[in-house]
C-alpha positions in Angstrom: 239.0 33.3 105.9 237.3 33.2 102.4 236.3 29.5 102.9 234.4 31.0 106.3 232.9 34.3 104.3 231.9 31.9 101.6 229.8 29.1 104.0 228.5 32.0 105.9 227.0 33.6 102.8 225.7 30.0 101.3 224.1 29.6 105.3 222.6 32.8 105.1 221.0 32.0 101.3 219.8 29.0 102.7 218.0 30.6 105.7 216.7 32.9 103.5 215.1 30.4 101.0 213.8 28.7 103.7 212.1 31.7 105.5 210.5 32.3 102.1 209.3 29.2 101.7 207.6 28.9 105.1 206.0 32.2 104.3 204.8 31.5 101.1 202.9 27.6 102.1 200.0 26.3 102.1 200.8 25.1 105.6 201.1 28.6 106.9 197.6 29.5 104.8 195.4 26.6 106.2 196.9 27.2 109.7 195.7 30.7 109.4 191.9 29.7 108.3 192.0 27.2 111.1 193.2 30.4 113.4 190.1 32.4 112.1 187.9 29.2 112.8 188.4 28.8 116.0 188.1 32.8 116.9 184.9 32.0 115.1 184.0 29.6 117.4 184.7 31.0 120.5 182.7 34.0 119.7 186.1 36.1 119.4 185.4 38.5 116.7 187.9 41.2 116.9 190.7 38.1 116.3 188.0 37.1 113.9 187.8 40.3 112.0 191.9 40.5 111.8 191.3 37.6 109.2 188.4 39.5 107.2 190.0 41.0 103.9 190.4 44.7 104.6 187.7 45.7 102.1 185.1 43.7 103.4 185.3 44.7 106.8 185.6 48.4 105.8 182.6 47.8 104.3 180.4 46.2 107.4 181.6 49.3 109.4 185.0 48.0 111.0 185.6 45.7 113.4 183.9 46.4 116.3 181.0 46.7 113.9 181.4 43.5 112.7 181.7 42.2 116.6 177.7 43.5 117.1 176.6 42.2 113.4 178.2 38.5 114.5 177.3 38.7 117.8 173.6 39.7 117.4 173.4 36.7 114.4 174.9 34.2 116.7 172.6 35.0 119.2 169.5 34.8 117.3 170.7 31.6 116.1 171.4 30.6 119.5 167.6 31.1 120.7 166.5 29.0 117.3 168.5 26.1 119.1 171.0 26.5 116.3 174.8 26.4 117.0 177.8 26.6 115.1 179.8 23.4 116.2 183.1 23.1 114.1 184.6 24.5 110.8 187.6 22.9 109.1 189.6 23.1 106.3 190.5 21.0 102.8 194.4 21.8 101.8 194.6 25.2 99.7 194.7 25.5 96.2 198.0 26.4 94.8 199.1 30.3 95.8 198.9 32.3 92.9 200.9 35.7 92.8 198.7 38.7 91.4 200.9 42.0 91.3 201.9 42.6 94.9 199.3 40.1 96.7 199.7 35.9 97.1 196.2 34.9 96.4 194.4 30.9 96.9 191.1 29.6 97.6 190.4 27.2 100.9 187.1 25.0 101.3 185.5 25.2 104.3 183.0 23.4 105.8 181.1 24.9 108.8 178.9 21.9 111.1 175.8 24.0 112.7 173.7 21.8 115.2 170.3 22.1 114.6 167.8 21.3 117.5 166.6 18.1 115.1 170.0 17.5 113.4 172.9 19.1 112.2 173.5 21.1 108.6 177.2 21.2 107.1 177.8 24.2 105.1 180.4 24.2 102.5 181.5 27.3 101.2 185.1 28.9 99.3 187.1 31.2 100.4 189.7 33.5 98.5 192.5 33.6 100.3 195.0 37.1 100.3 198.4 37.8 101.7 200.0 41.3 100.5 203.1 40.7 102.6 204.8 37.5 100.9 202.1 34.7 103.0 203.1 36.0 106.5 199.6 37.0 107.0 196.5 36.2 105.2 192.9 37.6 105.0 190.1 35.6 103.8 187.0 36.7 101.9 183.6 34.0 102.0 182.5 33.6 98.2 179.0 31.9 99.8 176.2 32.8 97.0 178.6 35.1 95.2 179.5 34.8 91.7 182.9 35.7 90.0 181.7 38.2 87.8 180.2 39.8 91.2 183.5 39.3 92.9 185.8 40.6 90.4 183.4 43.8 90.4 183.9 44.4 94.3 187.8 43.2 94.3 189.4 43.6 90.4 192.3 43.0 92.0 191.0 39.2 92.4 193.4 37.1 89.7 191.5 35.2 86.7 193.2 32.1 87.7 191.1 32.0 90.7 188.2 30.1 90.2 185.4 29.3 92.8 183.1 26.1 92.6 179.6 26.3 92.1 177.9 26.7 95.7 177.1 23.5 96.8 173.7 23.1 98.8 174.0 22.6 102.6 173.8 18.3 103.8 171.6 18.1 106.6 171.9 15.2 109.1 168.4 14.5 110.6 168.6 13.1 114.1 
């Protein structure tokens, strides 16, 4: 019986280091940008906005705000002959922990096609969990410096650092 008690409570440790592991990776993290990506892309906004750190989409007016502010753009694009085409991903940096929030940055590189070529956009994004990596929100750090960021969101850590804004490469047909 204690033999049974004991491999059932060293199961149970192990399932539970496990689980928090699986929570807490970069797998998890990049599978989530790719998530918000592709809502992105399809023009789904409201699945879009569940990725948009809380502040920042408190402060465009909520989500279905956000839906007419993203869907009005993409249109206006759209009669420019400009589409978005693809975003992906680069592996996370390494998740920090900042009081109660997991915290990384994620490249991501958005291909718009252009009616004479295409324009790849690279930009950094902070990535924030506040329940242990099960969910994470993203915040774009496009033309935004740190001191700027760290002003709207103190809660950002100092280890996170965001590259310097890279111009966009455009592809000429």
């Amino acid at each position: 019986m204690k033999s049974l008690l004991l491999t059932l409570i060293l199961i149970i440790t192990i399932f539970l280091q496990s689980y928090s592991q699986v929570k807490e990776s970069p797998q998890n993290l990049k599978q989530q940008a790719i998530n918000m990506g592709l809502a992105f892309l399809r023009g789904d906004y409201k699945t879009f906005a569940n990725y948009t750190y809380p502040l920042i989409l408190k402060s465009m007016g909520g989500s279905a705000k956000m839906d007419l502010v993203l869907s009005k753009s993409t249109n206006d694009m759209k009669a420019q002959s400009m589409y978005f085409t693809n975003i992906t991903f680069e592996e996370p940096t390494k998740i920090i922990k900042s009081g109660k929030e997991l915290q990384a940055t994620i490249a991501q590189h958005t291909e718009i096609k252009l009616s004479k070529g295409r324009l790849i956009v690279t930009s950094t994004l902070i990535a924030i969990s506040i329940d242990n990596g099960i969910n994470w929100t993203f915040i774009d750090t496009s033309n935004k410096d740190m001191v700027t960021l760290r002003k709207a969101l103190p809660n950002i850590s100092p280890l996170i650092t965001i590259p310097k804004q890279q111009p966009p490469v455009k592809y000429n047909l």
